[in-house]
ROKEVO-933988 format. One record per atom (N, C-alpha, C, O): x, y, z. Coordinates in steps of 0.05 Angstrom, whole numbers, padded with zeros to 5 digits, always signed. Each point is the difference from the previous one (the first is absolute). Layout:
# ROKEVO-933988
XYZ ...
***
This chain:
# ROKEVO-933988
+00149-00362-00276 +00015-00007+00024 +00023-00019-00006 +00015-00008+00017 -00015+00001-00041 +00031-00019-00003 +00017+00004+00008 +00011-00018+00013 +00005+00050-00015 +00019+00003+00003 +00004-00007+00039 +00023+00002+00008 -00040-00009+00012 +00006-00006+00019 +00022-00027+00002 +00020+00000+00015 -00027-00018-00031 +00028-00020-00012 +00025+00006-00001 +00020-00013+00007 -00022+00030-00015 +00028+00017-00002 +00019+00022+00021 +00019+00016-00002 -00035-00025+00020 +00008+00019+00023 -00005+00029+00011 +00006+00014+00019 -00021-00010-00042 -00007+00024+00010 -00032+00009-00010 -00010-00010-00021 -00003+00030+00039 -00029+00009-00010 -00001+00028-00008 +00005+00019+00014 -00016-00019-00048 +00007+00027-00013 -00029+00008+00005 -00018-00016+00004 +00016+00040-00005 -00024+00008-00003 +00001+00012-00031 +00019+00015-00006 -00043-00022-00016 +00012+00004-00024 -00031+00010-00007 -00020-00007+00012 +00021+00024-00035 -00010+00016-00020 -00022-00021-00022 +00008-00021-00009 -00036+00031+00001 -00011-00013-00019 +00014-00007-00023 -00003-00023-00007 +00019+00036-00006 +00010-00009-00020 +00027-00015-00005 +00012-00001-00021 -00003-00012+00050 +00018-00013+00008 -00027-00030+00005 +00008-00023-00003 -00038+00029+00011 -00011-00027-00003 +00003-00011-00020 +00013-00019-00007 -00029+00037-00007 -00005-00014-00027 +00023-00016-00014 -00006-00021-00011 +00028+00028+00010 +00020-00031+00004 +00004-00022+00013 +00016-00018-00003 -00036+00024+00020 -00001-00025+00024 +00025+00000+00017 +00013-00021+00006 -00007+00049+00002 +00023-00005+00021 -00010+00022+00027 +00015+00005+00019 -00042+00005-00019 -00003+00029+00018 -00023-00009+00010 -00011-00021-00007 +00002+00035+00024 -00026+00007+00018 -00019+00005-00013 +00006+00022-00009 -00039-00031-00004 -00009+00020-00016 -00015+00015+00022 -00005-00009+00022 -00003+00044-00035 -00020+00018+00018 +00022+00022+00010 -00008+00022+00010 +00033-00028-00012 +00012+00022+00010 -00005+00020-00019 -00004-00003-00024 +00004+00027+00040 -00005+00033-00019 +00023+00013+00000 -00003+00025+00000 +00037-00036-00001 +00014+00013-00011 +00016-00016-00012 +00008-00019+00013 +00002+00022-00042 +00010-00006-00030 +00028+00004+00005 +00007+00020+00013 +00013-00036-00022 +00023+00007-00012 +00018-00007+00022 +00025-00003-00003 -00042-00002+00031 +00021+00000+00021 +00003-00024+00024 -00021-00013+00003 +00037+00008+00011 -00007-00029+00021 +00014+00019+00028 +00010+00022+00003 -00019-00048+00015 +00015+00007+00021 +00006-00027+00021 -00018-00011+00012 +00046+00003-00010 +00004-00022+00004 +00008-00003+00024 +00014+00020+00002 -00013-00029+00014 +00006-00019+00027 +00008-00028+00002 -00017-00016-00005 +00047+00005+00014 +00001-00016+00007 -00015-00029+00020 -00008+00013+00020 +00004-00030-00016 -00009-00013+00010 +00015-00022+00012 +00012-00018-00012 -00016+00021+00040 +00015-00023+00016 -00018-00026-00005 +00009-00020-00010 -00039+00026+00018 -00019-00021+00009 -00024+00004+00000 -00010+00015+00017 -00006-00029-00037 -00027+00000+00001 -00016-00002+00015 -00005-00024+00003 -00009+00039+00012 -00016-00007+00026 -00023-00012-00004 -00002-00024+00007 -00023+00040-00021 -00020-00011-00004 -00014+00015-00034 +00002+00022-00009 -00013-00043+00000 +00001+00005-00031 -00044-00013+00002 -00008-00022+00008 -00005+00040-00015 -00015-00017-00008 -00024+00013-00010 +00005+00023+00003 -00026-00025-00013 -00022+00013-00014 -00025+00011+00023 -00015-00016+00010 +00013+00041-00005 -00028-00002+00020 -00021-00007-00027 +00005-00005-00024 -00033+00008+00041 -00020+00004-00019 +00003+00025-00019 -00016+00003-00018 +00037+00018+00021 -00003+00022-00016 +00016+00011-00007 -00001+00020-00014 +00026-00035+00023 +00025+00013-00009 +00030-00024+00004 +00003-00017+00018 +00015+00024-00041 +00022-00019+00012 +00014+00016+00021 +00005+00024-00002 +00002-00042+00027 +00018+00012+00024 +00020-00019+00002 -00002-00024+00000 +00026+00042+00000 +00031-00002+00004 +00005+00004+00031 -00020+00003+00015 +00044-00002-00005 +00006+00002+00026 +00033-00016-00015 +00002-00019-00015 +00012+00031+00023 +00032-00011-00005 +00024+00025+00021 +00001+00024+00005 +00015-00049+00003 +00022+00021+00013 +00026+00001-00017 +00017-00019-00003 -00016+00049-00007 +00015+00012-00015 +00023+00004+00015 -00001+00006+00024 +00035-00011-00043 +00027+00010+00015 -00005+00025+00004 +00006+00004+00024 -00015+00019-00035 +00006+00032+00019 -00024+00013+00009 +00001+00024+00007 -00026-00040-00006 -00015+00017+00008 -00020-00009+00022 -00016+00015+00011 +00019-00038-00007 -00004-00014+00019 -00034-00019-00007 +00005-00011-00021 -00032+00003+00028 -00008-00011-00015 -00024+00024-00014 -00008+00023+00008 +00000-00041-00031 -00014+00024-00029 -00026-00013+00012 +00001-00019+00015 -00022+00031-00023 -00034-00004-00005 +00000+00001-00023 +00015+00017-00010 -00031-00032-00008 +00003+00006-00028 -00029-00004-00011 -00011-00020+00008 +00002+00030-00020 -00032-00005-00003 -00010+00006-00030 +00000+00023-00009 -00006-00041-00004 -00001-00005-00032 +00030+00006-00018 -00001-00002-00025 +00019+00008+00034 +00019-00003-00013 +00017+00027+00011 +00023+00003-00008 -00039+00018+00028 +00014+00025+00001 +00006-00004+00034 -00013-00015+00014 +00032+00030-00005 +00016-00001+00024 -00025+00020+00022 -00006+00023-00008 -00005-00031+00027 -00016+00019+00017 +00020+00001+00018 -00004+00022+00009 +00028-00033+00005 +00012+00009+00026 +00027-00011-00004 +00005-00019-00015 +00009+00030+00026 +00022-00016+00017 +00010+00013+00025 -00004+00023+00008 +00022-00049+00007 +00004+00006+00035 +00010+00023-00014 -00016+00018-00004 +00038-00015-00002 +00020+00028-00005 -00011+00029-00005 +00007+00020+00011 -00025-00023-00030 -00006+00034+00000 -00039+00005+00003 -00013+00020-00004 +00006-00043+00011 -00037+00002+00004 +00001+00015+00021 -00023-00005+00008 +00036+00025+00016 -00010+00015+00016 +00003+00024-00016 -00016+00018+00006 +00032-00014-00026 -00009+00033-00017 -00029-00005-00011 -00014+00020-00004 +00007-00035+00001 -00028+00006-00018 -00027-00005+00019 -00021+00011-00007 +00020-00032+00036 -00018+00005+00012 +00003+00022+00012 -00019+00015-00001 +00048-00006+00018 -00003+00019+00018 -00016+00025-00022 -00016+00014+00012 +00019-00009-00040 -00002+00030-00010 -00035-00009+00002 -00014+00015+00013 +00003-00038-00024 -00021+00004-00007 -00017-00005+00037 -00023+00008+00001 +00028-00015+00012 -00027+00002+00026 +00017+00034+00012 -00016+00011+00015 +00037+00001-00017 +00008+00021+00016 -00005+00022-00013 -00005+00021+00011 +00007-00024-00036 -00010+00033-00014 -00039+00003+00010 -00012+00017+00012 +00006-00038-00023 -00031+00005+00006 -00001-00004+00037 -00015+00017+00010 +00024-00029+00002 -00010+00001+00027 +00008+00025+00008 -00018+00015+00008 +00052-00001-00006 +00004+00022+00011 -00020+00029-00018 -00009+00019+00012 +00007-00022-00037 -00018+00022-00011 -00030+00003+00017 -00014+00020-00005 +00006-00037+00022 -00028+00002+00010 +00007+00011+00030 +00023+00001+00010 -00045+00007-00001 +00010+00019+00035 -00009-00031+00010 +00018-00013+00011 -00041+00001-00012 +00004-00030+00021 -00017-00017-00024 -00022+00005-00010 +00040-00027+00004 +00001-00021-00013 -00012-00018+00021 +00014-00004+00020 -00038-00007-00021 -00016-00016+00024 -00002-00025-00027 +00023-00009-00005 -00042-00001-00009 -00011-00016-00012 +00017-00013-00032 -00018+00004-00016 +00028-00008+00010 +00015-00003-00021 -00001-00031-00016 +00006-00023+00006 -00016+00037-00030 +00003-00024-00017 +00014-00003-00020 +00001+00017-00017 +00018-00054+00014 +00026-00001-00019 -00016-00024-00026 -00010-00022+00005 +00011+00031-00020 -00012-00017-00024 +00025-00009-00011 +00019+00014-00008 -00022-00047+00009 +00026-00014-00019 +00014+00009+00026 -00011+00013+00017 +00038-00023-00018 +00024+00009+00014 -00003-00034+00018 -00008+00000+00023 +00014-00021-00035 -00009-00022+00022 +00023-00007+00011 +00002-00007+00023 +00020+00010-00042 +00028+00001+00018 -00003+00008+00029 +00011-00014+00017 -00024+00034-00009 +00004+00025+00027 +00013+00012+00010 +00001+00006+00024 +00020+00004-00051 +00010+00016+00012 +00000+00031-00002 +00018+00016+00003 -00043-00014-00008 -00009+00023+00003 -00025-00006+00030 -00002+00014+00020 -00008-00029-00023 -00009-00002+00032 +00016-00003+00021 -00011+00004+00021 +00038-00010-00022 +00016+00004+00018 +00017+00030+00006 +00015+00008+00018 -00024+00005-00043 +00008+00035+00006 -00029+00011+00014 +00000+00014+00020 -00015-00019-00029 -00035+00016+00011 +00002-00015+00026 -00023-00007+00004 +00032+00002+00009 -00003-00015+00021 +00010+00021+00016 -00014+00019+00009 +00039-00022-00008 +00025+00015+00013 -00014+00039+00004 +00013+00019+00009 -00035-00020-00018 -00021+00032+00013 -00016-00012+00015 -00014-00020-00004 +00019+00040+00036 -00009-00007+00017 -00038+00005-00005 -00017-00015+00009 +00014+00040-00028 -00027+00012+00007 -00012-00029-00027 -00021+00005-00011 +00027-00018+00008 -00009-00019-00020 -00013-00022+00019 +00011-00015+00017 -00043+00018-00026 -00014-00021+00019 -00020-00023-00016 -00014-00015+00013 +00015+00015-00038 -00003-00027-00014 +00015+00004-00027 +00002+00022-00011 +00008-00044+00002 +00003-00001-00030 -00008-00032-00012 +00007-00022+00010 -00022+00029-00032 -00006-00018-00007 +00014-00012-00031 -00003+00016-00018 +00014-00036+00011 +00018-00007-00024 -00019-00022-00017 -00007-00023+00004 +00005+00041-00023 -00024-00026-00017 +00020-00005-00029 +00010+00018-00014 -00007-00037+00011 +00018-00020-00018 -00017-00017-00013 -00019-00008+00014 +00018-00001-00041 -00015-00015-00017 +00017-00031+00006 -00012-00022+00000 +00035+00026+00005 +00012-00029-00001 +00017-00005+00021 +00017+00013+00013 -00029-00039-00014 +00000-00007+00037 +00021-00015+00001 +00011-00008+00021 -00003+00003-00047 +00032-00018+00004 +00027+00024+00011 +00019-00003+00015 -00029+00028-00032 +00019+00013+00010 +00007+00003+00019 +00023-00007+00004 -00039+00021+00022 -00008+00000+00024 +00027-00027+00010 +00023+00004+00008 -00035-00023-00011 +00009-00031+00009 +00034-00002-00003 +00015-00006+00018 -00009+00013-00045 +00027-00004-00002 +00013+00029+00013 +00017+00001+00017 -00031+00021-00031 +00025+00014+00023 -00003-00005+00028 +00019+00009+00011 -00037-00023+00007 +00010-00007+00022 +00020-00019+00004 +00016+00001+00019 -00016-00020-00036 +00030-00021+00001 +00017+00011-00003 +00016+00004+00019 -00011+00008-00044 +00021+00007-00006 +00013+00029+00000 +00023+00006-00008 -00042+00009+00019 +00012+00032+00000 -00006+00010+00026 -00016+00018-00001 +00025-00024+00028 -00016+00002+00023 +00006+00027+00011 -00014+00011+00017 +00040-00001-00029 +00000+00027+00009 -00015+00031-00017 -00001+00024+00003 -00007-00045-00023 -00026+00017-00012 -00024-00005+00005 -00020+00013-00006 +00024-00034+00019 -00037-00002-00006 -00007-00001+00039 -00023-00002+00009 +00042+00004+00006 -00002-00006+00027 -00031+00025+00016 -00013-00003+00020 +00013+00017-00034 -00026+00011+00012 -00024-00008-00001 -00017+00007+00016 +00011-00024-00037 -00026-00014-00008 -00013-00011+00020 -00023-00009-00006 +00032+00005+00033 -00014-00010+00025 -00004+00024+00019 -00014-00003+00020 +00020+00019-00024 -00013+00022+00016 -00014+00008+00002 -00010+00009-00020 -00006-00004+00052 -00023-00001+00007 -00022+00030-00016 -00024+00000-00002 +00036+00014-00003 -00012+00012-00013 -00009+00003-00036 -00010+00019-00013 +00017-00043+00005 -00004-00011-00034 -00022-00026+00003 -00006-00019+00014 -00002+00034-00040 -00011-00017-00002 -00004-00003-00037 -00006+00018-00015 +00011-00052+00009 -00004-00003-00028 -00018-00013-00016 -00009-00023+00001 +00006+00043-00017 -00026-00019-00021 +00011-00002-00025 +00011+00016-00015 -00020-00051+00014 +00009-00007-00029 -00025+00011-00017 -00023-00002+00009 +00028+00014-00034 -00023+00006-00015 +00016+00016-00018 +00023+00008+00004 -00041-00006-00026 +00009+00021-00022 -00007+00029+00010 -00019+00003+00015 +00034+00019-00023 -00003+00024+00012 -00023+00014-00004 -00013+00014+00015 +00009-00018-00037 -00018+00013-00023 -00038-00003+00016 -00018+00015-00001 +00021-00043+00013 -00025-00016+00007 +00006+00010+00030 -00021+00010+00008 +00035-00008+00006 +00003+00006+00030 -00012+00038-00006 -00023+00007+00005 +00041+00011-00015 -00008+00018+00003 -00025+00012-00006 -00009+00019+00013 -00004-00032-00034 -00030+00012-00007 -00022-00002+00032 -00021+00012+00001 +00029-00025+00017 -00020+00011+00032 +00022+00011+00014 +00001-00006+00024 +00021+00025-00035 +00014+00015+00026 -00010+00031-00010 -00002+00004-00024 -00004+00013+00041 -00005+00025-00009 +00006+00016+00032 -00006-00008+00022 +00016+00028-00029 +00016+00017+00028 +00006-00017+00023 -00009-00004+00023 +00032-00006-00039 +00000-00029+00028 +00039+00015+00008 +00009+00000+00023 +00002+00007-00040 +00037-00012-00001 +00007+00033+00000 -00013+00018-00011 +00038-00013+00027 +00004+00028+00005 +00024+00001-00025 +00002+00018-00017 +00021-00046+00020 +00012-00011-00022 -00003-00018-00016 +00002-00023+00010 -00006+00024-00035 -00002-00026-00022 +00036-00005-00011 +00015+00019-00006 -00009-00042+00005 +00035+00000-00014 -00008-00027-00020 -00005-00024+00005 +00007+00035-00023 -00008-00023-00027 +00033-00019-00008 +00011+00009-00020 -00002-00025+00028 +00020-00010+00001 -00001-00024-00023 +00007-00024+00004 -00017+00035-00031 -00003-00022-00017 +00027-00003-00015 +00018+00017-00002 -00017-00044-00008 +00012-00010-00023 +00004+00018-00024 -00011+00022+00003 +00026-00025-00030 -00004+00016-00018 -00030+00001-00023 -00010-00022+00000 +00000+00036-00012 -00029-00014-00012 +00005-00015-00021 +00003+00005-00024 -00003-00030+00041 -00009-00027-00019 -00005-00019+00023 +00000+00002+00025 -00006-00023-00044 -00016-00024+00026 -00024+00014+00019 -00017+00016-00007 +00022-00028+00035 -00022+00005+00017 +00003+00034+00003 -00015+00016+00011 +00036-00011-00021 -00004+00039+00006 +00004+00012-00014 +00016+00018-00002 -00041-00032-00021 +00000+00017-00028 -00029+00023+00008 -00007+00022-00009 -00002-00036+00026 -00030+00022+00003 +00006+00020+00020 -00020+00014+00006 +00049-00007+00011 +00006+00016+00029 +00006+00033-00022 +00001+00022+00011 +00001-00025-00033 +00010+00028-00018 -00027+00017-00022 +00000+00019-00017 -00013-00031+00025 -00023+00014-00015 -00017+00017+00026 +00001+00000+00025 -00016+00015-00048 -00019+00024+00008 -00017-00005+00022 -00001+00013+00021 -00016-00039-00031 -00027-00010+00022 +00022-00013+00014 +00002-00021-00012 +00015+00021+00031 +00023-00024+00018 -00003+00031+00015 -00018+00001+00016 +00032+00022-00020 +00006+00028+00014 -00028+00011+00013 +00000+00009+00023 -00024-00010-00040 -00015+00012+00005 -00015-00015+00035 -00011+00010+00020 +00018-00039-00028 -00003-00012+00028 +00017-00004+00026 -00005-00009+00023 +00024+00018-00035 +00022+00014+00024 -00006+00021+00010 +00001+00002+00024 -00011+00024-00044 -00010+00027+00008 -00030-00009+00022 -00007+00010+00021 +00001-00021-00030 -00031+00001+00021 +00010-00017+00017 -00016-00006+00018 +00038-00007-00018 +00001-00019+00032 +00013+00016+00019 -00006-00004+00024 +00022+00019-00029 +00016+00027+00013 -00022+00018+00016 -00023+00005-00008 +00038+00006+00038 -00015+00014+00006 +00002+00030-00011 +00016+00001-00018 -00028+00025+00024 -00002+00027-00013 +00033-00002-00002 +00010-00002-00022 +00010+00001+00050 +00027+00011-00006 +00014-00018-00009 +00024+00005-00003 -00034-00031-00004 +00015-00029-00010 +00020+00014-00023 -00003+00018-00016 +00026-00041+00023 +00020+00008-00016 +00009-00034-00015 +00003-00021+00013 -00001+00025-00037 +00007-00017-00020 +00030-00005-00014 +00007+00018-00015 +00011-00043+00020 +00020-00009-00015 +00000-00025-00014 -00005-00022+00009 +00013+00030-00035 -00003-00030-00016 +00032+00000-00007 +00015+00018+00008 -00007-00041-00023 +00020-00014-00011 -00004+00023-00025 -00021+00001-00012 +00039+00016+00005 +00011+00010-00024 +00011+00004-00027 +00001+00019-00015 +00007-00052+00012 +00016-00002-00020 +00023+00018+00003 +00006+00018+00016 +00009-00035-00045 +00028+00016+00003 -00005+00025-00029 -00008-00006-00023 +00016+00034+00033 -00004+00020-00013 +00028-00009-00029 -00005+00014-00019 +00022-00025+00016 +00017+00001-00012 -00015-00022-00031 +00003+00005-00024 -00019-00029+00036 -00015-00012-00022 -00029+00005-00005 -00009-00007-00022 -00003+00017+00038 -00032+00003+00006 -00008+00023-00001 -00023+00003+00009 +00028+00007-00013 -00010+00037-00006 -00028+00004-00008 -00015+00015+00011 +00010-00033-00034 -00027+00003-00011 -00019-00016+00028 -00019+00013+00009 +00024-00032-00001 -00023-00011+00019 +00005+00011+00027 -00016-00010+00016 +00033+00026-00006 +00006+00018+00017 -00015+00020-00006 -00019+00003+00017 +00019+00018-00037 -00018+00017-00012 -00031-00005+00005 -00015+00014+00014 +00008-00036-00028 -00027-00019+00006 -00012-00004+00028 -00025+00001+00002 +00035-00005+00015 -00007-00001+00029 +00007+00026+00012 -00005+00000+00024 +00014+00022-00034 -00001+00022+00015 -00022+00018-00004 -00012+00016+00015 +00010-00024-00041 -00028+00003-00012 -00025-00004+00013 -00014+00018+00009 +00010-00042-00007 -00019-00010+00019 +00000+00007+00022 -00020-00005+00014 +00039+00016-00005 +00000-00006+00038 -00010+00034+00004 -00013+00007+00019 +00024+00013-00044 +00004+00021+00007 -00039+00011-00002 -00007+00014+00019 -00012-00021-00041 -00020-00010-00001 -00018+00007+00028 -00019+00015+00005 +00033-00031+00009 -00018+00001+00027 +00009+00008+00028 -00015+00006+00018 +00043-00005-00018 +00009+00012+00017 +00022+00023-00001 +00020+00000-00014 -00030+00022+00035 +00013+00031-00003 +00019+00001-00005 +00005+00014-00019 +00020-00031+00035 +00034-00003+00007 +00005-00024-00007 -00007-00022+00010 +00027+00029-00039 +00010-00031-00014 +00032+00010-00005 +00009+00016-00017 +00005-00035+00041 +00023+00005-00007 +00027-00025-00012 +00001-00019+00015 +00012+00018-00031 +00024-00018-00011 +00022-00002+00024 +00007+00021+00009 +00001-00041+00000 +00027+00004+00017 +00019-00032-00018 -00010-00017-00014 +00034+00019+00021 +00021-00016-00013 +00015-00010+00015 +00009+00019+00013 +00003-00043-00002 +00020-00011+00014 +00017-00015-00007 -00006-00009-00022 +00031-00002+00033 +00017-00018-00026 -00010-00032+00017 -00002+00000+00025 -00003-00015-00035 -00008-00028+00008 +00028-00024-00020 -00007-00008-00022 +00026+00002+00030 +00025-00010-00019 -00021-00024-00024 +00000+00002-00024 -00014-00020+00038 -00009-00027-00009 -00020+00008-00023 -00001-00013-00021 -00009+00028+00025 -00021+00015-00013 +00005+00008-00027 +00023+00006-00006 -00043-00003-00015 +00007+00007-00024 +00020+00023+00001 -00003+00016+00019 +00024-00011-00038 +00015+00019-00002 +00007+00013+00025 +00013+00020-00003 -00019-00028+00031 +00011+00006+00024 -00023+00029+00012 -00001+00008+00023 -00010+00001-00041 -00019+00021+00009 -00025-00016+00003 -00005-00022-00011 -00010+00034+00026 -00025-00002+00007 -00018+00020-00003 +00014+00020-00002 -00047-00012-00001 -00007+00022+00002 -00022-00017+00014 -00004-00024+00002 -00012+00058+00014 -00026-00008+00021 -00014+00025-00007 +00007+00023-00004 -00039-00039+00003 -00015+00018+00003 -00008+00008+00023 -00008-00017+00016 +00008+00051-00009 -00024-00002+00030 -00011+00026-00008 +00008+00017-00015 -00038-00022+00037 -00014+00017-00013 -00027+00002+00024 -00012-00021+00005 +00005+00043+00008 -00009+00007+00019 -00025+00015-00013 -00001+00011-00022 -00023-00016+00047 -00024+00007-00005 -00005+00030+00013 -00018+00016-00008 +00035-00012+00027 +00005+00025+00012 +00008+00028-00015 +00015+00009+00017 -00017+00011-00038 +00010+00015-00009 +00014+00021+00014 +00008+00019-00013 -00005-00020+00042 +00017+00019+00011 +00026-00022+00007 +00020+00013+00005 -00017-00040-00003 +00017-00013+00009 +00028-00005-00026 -00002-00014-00020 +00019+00026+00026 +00022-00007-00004 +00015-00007+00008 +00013+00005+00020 -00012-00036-00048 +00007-00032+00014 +00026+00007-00009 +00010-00021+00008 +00008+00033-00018 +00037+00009-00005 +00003-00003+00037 +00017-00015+00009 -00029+00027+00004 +00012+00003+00028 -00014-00020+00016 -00024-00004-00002 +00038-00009+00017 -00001-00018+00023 -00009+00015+00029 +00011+00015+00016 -00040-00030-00020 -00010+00019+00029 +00017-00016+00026 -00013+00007+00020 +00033-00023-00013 +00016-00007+00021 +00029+00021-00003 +00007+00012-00020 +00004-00015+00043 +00025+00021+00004 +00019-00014-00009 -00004-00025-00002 +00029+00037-00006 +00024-00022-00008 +00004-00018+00031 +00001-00023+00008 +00000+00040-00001 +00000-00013+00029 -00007-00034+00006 +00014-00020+00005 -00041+00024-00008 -00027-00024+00007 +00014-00022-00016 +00009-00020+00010 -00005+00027-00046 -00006-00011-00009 +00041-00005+00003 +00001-00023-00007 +00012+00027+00010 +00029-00015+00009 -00003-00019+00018 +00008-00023-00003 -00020+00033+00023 -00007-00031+00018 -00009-00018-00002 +00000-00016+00019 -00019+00007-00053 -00005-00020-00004 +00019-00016-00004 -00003-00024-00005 +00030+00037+00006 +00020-00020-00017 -00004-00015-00036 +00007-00022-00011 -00018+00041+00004 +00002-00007-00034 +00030-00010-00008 +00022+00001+00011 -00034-00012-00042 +00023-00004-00001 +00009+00014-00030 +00023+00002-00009 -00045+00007-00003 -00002+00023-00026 -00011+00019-00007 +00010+00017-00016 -00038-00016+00029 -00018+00025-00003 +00013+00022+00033 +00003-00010+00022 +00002+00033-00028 +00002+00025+00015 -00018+00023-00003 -00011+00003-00022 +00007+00010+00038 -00011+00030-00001 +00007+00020-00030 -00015+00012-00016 +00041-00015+00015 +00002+00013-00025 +00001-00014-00028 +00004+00010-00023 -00008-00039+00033 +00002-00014-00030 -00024+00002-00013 -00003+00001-00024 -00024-00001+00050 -00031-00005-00005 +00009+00031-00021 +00004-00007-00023 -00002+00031+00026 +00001+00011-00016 +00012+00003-00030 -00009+00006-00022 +00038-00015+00033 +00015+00006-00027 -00015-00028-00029 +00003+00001-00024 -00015-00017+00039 -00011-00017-00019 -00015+00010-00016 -00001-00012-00022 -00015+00036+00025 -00016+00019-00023 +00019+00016-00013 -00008+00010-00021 +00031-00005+00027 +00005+00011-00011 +00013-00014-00029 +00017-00019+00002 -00026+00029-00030 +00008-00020-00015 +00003+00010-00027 -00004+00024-00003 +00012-00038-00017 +00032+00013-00025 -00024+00005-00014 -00023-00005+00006 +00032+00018-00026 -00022+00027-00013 -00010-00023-00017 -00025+00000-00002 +00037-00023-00012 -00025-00002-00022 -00019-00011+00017 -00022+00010-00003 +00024-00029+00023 -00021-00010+00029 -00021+00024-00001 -00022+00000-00011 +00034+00020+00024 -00014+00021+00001 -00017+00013-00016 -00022+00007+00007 +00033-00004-00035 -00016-00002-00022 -00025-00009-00010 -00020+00011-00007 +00027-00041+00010 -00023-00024+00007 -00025+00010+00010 -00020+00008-00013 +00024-00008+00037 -00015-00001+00030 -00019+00023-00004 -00024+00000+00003 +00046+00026-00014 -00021+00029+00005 -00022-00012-00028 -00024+00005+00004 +00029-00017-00027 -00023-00005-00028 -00011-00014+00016 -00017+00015+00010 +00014-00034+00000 -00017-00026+00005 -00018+00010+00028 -00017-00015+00010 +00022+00033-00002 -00007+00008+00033 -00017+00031-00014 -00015+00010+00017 +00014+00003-00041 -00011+00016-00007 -00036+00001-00011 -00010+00010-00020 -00003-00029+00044 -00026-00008-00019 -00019+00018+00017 -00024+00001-00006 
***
């Protein structure tokens, strides 16, 4: 974190630590990604992670969490709106919905915005997070008091082993795997998502970026594909985000449900007033560049 001295916060590469100038734990080499800095907001260590909070000249203010960027005002509605709207519009009625990690909220502030949505529950391991994005990110985190949420601090891993056919949607909104969300990417983590889901429950996790992660992208498709019928790859551009791509997993217990189509009308879903996910984007997001594709069909062939 030195370079915050200097005015600006890089997000930097393992082998940029090991000189003692980078983040250690990041999983991509060779490369940074830098942001100016007006003003340090809040800097400080939870029990489990270092948390940043600073307001940046172009992007308005960052979340920063062990050294890697989770949000900013400027482009964090492309990445909640894709991840609560692909999985909520892919289901015919999204009633019960659960967001693991995501303490920011702003993905509970997209699951909200469905009317047929009648609880969601957001379980977060760290309760500082929760805390600071309410100071400091209020137009992200402004749903967290809505009467229909409710949050549990706890590890995911320990919360889900007594949920079983409880959630019509699960949205796994973790960190990248390291720190507290080094255990959200393994085998036994999915298999307890699969039994907390009901028969037509439908599943989205955090993706990684297909441009550095291929192999642990491969690895979780693997697993997911394992136990459930319909495992699909989708891609969106997220600017802040590693290399500006994003990938998502989703993956439905239903084998006649095809989650490419949005069971709402363009219609319905224009009147939410989005401000990035559409009717035809929920689609064109599967659609994706041949070596992706490549990928997806080996790792999805078990």
């Amino acid at each position: 974190m030195e370079r915050l001295g200097k005015g600006w916060f890089s997000e930097l590469s393992p082998n940029q630590d090991e000189q003692g100038e980078g983040v250690l734990g990041n999983n991509w080499a060779g490369q940074a990604f830098s942001l100016e800095i007006d003003r340090v907001l809040y800097h400080k260590r939870s029990h489990y992670q270092d948390v940043l909070v600073f307001q940046s000249k172009s992007y308005g203010r960052v979340l920063v969490l062990d050294g890697v960027i989770q949000c900013t005002e400027r482009d964090e509605f492309s990445y909640h709106e894709t991840m609560a709207h692909v999985a909520l519009f892919a289901h015919k009625d999204p009633k019960n919905i659960l967001i693991v990690g995501g303490g920011d909220g702003g993905v509970v502030r997209e699951v909200v915005k469905h009317s047929a949505v009648q609880k969601v529950t957001l379980c977060e391991i760290d309760e500082d997070v929760i805390t600071v994005s309410k100071e400091f990110l209020p137009s992200v985190s402004c749903s967290l008091s809505n009467e229909r949420v409710t949050i549990v601090v706890k590890d995911a891993i320990e919360f889900l082993k007594n949920q079983e056919d409880a959630y019509d949607v699960i949205i796994t909104d973790s960190s990248d795997p390291q720190g507290p969300a080094e255990g959200l990417f393994g085998l036994n983590f999915y298999k307890l998502l699969h039994k907390a889901l009901k028969s037509d429950g439908i599943l989205i996790s955090q993706g990684e970026c297909p441009w550095i992660d291929l192999e642990l992208i491969s690895k979780v498709l693997r697993n997911v594909k394992s136990m459930f019928p319909v495992v699909r790859y989708a891609i969106s551009s997220v600017p802040t985000y590693t290399t500006g791509t994003m990938g998502y997993v989703v993956c439905g217990k239903d084998k006649e449900n095809d989650l490419t189509v949005p069971k709402a009308s363009r219609e319905d879903i224009k009147q939410m007033h989005l401000r990035f996910y559409t009717y035809a984007l929920h689609q064109a997001m599967f659609v994706l560049p041949y070596f992706i594709q490549e990928t997806t069909k080996r790792a999805c062939s078990v």
